[in-house]
C-alpha positions as YAML, in Angstrom:
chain: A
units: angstrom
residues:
- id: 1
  name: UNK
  ca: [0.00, 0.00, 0.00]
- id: 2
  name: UNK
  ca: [2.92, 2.43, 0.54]
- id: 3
  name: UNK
  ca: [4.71, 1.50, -2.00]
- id: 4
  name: UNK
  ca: [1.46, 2.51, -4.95]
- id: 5
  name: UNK
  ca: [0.90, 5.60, -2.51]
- id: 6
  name: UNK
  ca: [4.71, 6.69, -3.37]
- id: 7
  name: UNK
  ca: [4.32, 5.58, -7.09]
- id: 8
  name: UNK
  ca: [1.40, 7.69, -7.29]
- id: 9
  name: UNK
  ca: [2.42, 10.68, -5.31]
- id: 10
  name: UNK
  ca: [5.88, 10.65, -8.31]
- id: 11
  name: UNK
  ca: [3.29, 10.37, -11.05]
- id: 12
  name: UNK
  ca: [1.50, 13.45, -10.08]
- id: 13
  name: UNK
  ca: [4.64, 15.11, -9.68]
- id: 14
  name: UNK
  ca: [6.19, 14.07, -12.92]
- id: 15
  name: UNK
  ca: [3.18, 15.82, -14.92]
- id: 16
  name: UNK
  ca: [4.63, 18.95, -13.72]
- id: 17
  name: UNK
  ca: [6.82, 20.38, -16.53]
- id: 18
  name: UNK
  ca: [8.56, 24.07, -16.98]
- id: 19
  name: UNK
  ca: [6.64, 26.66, -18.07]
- id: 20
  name: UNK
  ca: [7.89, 30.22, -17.93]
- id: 21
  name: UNK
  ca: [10.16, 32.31, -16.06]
- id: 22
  name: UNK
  ca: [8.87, 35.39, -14.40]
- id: 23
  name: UNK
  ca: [10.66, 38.59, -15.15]
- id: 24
  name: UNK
  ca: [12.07, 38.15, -11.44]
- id: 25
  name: UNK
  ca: [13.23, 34.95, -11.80]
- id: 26
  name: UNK
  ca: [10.16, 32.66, -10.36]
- id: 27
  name: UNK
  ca: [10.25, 29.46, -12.23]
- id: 28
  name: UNK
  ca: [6.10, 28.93, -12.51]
- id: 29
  name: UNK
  ca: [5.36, 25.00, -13.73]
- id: 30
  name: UNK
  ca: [2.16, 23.55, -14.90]
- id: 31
  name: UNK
  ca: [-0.40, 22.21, -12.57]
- id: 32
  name: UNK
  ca: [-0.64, 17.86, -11.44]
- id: 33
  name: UNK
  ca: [-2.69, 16.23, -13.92]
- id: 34
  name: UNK
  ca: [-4.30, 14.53, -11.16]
- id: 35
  name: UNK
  ca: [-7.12, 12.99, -13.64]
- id: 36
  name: UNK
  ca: [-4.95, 11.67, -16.20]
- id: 37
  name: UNK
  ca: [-6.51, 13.60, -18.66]
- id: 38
  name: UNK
  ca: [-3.06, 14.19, -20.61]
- id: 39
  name: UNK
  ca: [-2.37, 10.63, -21.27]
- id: 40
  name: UNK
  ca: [-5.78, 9.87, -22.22]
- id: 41
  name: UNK
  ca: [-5.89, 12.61, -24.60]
- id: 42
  name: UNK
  ca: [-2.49, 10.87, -26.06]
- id: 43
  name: UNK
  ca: [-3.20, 7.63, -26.49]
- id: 44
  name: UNK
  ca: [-6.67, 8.49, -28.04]
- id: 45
  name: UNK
  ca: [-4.27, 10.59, -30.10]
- id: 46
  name: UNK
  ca: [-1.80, 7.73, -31.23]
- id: 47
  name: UNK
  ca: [-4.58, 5.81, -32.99]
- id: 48
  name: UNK
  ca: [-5.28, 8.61, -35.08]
- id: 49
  name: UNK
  ca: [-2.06, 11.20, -35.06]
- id: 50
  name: UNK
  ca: [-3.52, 13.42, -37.62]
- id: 51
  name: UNK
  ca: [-7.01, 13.85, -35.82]
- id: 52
  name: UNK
  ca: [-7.94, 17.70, -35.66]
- id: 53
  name: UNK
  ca: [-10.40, 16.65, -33.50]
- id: 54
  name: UNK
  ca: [-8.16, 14.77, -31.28]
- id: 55
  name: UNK
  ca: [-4.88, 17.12, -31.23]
- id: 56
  name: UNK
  ca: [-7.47, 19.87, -29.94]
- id: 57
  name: UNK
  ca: [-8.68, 17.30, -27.11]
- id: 58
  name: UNK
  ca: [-5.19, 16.78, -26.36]
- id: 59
  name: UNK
  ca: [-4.31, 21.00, -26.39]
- id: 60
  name: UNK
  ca: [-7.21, 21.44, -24.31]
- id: 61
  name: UNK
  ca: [-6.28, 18.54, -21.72]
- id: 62
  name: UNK
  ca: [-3.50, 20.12, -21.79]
- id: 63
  name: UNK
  ca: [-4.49, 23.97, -21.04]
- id: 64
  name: UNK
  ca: [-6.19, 22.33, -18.15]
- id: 65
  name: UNK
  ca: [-3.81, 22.07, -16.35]
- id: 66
  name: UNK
  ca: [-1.62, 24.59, -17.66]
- id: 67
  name: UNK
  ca: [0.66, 23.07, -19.74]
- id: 68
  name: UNK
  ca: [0.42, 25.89, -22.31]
- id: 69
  name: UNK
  ca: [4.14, 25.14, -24.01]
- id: 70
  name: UNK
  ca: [2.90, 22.04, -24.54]
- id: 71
  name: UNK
  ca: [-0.40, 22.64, -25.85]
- id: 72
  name: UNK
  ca: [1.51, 25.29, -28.39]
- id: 73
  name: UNK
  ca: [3.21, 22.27, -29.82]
- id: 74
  name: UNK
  ca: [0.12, 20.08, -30.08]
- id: 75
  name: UNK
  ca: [-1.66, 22.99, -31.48]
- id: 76
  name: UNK
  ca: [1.04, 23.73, -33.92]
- id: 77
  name: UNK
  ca: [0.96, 20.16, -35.04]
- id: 78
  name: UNK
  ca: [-3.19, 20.50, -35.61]
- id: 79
  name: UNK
  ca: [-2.15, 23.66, -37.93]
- id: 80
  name: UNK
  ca: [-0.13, 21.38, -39.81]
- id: 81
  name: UNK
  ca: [-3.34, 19.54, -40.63]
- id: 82
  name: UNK
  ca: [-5.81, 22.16, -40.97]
- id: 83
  name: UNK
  ca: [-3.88, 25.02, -41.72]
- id: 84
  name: UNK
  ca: [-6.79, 27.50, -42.65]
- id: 85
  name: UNK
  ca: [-8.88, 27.34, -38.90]
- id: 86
  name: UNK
  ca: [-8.74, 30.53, -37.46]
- id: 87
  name: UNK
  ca: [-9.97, 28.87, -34.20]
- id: 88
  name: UNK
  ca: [-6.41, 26.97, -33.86]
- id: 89
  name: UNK
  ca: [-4.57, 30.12, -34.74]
- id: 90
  name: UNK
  ca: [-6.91, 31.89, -31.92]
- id: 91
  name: UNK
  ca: [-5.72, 29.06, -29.37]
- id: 92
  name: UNK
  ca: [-2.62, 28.46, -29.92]
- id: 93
  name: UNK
  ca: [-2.16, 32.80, -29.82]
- id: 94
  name: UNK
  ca: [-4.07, 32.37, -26.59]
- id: 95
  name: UNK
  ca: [-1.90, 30.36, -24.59]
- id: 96
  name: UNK
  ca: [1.46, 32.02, -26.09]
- id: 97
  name: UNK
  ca: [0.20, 34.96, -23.64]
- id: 98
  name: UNK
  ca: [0.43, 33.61, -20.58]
- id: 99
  name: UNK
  ca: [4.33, 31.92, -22.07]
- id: 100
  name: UNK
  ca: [4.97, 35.49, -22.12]
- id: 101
  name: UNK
  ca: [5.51, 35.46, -26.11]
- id: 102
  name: UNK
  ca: [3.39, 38.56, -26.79]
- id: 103
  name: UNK
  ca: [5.23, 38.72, -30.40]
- id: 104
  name: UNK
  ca: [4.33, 35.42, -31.61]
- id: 105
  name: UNK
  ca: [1.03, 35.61, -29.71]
- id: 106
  name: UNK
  ca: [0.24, 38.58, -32.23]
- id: 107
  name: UNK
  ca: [1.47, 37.17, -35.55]
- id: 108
  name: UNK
  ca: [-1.43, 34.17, -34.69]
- id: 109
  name: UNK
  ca: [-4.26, 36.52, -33.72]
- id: 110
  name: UNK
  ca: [-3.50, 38.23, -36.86]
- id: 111
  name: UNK
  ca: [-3.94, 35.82, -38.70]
- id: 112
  name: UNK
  ca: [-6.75, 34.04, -37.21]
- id: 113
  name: UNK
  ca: [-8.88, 37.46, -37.96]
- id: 114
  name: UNK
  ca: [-7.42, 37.90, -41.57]
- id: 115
  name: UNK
  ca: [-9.22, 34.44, -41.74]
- id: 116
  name: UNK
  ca: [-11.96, 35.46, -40.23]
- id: 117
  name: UNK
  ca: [-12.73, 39.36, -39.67]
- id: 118
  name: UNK
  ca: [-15.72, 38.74, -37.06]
- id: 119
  name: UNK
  ca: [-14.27, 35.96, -34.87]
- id: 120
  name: UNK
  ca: [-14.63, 38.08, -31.53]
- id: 121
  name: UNK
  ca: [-12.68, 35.96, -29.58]
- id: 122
  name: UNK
  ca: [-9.45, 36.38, -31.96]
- id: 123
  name: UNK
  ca: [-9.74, 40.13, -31.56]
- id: 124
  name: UNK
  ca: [-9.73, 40.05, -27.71]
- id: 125
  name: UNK
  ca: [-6.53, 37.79, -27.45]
- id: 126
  name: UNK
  ca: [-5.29, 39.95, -30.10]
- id: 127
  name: UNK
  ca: [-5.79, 43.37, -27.67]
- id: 128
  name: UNK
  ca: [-4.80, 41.07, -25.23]
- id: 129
  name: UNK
  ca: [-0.92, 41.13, -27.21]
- id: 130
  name: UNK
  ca: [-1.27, 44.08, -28.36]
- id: 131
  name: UNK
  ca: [-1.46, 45.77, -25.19]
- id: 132
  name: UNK
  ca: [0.63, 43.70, -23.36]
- id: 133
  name: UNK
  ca: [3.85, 44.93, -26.12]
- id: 134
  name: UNK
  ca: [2.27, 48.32, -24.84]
- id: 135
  name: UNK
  ca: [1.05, 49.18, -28.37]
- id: 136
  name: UNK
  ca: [-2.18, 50.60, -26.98]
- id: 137
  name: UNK
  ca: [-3.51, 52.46, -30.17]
- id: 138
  name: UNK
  ca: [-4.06, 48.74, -31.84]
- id: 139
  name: UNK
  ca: [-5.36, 46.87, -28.50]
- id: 140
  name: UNK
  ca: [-7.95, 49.58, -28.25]
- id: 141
  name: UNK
  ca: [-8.75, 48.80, -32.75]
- id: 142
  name: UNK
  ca: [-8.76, 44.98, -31.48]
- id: 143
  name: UNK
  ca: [-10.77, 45.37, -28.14]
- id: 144
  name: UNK
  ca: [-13.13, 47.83, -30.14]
- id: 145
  name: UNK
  ca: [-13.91, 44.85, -32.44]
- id: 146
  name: UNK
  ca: [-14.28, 42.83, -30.08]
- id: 147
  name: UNK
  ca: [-16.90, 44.79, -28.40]
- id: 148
  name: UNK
  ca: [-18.30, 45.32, -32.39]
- id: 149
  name: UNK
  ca: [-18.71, 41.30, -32.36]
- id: 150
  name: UNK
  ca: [-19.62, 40.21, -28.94]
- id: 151
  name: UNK
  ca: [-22.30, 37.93, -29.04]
- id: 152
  name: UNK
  ca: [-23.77, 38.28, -25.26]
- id: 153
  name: UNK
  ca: [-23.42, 41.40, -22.66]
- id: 154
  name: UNK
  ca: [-20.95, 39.33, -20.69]
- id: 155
  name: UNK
  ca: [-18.40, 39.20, -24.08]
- id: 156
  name: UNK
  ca: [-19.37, 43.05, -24.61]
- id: 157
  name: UNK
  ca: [-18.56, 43.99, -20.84]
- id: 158
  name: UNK
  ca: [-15.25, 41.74, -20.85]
- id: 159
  name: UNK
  ca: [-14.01, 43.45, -23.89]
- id: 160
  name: UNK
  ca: [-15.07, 46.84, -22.88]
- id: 161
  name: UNK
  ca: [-13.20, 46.98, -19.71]
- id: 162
  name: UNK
  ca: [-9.96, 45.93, -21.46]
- id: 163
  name: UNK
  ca: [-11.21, 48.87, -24.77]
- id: 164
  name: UNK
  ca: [-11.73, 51.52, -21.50]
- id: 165
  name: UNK
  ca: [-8.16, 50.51, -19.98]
- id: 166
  name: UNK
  ca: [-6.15, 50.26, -23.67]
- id: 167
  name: UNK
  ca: [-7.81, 53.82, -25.05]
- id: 168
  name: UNK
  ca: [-6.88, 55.57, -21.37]
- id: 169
  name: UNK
  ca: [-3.45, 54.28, -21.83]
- id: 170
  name: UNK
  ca: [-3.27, 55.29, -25.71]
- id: 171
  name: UNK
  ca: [-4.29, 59.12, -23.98]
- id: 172
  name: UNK
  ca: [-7.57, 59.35, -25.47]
- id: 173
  name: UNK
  ca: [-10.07, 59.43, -22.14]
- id: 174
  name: UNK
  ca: [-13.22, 61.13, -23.72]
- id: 175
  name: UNK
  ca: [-13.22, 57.83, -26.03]
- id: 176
  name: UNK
  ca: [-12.70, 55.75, -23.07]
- id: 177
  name: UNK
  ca: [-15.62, 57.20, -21.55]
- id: 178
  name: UNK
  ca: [-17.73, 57.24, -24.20]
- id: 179
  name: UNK
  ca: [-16.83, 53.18, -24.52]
- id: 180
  name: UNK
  ca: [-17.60, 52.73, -21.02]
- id: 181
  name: UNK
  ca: [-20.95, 54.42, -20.86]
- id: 182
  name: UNK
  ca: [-22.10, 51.92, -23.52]
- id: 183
  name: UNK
  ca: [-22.21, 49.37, -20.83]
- id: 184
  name: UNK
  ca: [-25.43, 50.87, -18.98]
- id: 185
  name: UNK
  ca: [-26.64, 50.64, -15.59]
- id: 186
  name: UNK
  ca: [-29.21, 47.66, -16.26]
- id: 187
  name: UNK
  ca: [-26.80, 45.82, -17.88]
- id: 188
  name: UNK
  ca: [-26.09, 42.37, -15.88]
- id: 189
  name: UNK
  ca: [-23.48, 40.00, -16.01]
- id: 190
  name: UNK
  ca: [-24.47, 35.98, -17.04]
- id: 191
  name: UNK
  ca: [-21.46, 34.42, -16.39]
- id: 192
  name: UNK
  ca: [-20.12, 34.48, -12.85]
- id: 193
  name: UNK
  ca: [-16.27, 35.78, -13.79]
- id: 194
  name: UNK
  ca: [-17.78, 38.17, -15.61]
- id: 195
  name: UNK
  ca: [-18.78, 39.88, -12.65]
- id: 196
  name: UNK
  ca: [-15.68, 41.30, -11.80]
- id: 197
  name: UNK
  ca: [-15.13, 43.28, -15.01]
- id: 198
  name: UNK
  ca: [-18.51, 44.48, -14.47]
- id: 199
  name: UNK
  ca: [-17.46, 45.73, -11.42]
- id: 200
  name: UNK
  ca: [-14.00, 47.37, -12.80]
- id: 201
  name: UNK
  ca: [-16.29, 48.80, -15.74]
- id: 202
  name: UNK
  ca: [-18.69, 50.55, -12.74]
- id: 203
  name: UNK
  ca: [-15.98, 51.27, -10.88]
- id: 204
  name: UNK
  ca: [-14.19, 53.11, -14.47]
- id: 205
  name: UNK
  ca: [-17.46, 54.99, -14.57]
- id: 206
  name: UNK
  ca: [-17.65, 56.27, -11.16]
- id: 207
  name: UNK
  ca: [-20.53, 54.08, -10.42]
- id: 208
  name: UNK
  ca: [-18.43, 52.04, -7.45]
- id: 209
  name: UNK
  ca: [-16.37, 53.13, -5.24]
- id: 210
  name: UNK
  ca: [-12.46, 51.45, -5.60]
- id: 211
  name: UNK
  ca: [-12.94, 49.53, -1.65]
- id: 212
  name: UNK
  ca: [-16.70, 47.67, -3.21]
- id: 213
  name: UNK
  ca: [-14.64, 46.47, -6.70]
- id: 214
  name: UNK
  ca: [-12.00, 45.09, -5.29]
- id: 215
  name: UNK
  ca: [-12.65, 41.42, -3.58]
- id: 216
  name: UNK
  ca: [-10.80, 40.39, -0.54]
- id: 217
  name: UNK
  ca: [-6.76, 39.86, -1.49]
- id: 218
  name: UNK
  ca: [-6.20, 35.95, -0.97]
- id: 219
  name: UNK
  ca: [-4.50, 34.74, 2.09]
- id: 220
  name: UNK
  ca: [-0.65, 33.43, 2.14]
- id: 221
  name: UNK
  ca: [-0.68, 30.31, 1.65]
- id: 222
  name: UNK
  ca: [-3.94, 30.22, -0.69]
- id: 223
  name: UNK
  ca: [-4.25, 27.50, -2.89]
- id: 224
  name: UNK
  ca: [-7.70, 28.44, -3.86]
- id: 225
  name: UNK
  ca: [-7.31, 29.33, -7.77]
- id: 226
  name: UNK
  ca: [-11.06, 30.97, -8.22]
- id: 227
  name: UNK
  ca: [-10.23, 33.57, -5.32]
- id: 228
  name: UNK
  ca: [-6.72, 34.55, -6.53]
- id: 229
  name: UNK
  ca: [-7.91, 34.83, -10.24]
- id: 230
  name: UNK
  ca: [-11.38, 37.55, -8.78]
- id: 231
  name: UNK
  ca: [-8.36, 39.15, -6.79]
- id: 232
  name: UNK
  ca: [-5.68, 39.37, -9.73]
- id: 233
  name: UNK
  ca: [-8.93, 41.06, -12.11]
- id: 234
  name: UNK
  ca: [-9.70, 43.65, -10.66]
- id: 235
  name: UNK
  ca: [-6.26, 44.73, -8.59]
- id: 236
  name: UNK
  ca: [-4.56, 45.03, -11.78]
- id: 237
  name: UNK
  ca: [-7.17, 46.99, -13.00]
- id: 238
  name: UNK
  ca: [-7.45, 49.24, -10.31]
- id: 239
  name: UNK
  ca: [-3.53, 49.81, -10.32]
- id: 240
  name: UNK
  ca: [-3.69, 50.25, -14.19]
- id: 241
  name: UNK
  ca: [-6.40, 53.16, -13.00]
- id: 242
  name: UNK
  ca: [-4.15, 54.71, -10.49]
- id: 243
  name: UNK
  ca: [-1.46, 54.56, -13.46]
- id: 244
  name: UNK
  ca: [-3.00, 56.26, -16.13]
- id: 245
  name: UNK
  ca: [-4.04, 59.03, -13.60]
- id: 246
  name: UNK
  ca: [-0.80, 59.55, -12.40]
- id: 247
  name: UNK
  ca: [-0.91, 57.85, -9.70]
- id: 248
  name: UNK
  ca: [2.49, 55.49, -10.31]
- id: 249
  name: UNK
  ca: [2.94, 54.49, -6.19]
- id: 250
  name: UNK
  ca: [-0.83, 53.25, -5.77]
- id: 251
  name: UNK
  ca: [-0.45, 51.43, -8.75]
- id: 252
  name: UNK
  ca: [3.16, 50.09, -8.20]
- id: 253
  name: UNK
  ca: [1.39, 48.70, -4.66]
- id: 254
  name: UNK
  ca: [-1.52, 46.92, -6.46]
- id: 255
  name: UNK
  ca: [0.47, 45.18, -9.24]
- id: 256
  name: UNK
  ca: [3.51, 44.01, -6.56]
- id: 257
  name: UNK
  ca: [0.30, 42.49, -4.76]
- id: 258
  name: UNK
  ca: [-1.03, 40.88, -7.45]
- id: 259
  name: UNK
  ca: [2.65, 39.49, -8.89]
- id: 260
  name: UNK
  ca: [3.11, 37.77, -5.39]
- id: 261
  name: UNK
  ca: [0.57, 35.34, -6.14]
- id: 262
  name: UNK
  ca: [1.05, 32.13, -7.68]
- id: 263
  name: UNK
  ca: [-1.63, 32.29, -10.94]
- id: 264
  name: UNK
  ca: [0.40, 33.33, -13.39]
- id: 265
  name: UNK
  ca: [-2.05, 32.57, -16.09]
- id: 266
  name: UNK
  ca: [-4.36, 34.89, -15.44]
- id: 267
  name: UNK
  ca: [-3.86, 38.29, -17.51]
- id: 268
  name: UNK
  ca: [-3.98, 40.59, -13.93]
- id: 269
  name: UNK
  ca: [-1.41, 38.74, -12.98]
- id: 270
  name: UNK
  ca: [0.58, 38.88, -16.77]
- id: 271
  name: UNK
  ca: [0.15, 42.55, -16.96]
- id: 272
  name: UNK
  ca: [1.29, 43.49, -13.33]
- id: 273
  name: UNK
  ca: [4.59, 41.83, -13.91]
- id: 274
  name: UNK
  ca: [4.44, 43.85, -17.16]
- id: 275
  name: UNK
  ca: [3.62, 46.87, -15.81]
- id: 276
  name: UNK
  ca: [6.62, 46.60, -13.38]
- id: 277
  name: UNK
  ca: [8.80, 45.71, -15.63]
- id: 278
  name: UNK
  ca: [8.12, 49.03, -17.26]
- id: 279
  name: UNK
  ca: [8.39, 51.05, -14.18]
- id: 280
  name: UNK
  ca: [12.20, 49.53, -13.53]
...
């Protein structure tokens, strides 16, 4: 019995691989594949190695427990096969963010909406790289398309508080305002994440005060995902705020608070450690 305890315990840890280094030096890995879900996906795979169907099972067993440099390889090989799906190209762009490959992450967004011009979910990942290379001018074109194609409020008030934060940083705040106005007060949130950009959004308008947006900061020692990920939201958005009105110690504070954490997937917690790296 403790002998298949041990064996066990190594095969969890041995699905953790490398991800990314951290722009201070934090080596972040991918999550235990406690499930099995990886090897699964790859045998199912083996019988049929040129699946599209099956290499995207695989990526997204994969992105679930965030093996995204794998996942780019497995979604590189499904381009291979079906090299004009602009879904794969939005993928595979998608989890080159949170690698930190904002370049390479923008060449495949590019070209997922040059294959298809209303594919909303292309043009947020591609605001996404956009503004995370600090070219704010063309997140704001992306996130405004984005906002053009949503297909639900919860899409339109997700993109809208990433179009509000990319045209204040591109220095053009009556447009931001006008963008965030379009999100009116009866507007509700479906989804539950999408709560907290609602709340950032209200917050941009002066609708809620900065202590009601901002959910309790995780504990040390938290190991709850969900909590960090509601934290990491709307404390980078707050210190983006404080940025972009001048504000550089405030927001300094938030993002530090945010980059202490240990979700580095999540894009508060990607565009802190940008945003510090750009105040050094």
């Amino acid at each position: 019995m403790k002998t298949a305890w041990i064996l066990a315990c190594a095969a969890i840890l041995q699905a953790q691989t490398y991800q990314v280094t951290s722009p201070n030096g934090t080596k972040f890995s991918s999550l235990p594949d406690e499930k099995g879900s990886v090897p699964a996906a790859e045998k199912a795979l083996a019988a049929d190695p040129k699946n599209p169907d099956l290499l995207l099972k695989l990526a997204q067993a994969q992105i679930a427990v965030w093996q995204d440099r794998e996942a780019v390889a497995t979604l590189t090989r499904a381009i291979e096969v079906s090299p004009n799906n602009a879904h794969l190209y939005t993928e595979r762009g998608h989890r080159e963010l949170p690698l930190r490959e904002f370049a390479k992450a923008r060449t495949d967004l590019a070209r997922a909406v040059e294959i298809d011009p209303k594919l909303m979910e292309a043009y947020y990942h591609l605001g996404l790289a956009n503004y995370f290379l600090g070219d704010f001018d063309k997140a704001a074109d992306a996130f405004g398309h984005a906002v053009e194609f949503a297909p639900n409020d919860d899409e339109r008030i997700n993109s809208t508080n990433w179009l509000y934060a990319s045209l204040r940083r591109a220095n053009k705040p009556e447009e931001a305002a006008k963008a965030a106005a379009a999100i009116m007060p009866e507007m509700k949130n479906s989804a539950d994440h999408t709560l907290f950009y609602l709340h950032l959004v209200r917050f941009f308008q002066g609708a809620l005060p900065e202590a009601q947006a901002l959910p309790p900061e995780p504990p040390a020692g938290n190991a709850d995902q969900e909590t960090e990920l509601r934290f990491d939201t709307v404390a980078y958005g707050i210190g983006n705020w404080h940025l972009y009105n001048h504000e550089p110690d405030a927001a300094a504070d938030y993002f530090r608070r945010v980059a202490k954490g240990h979700v580095w997937v999540t894009w508060g917690f990607i565009g802190s450690e940008v945003e510090l790296q750009r105040m050094k």
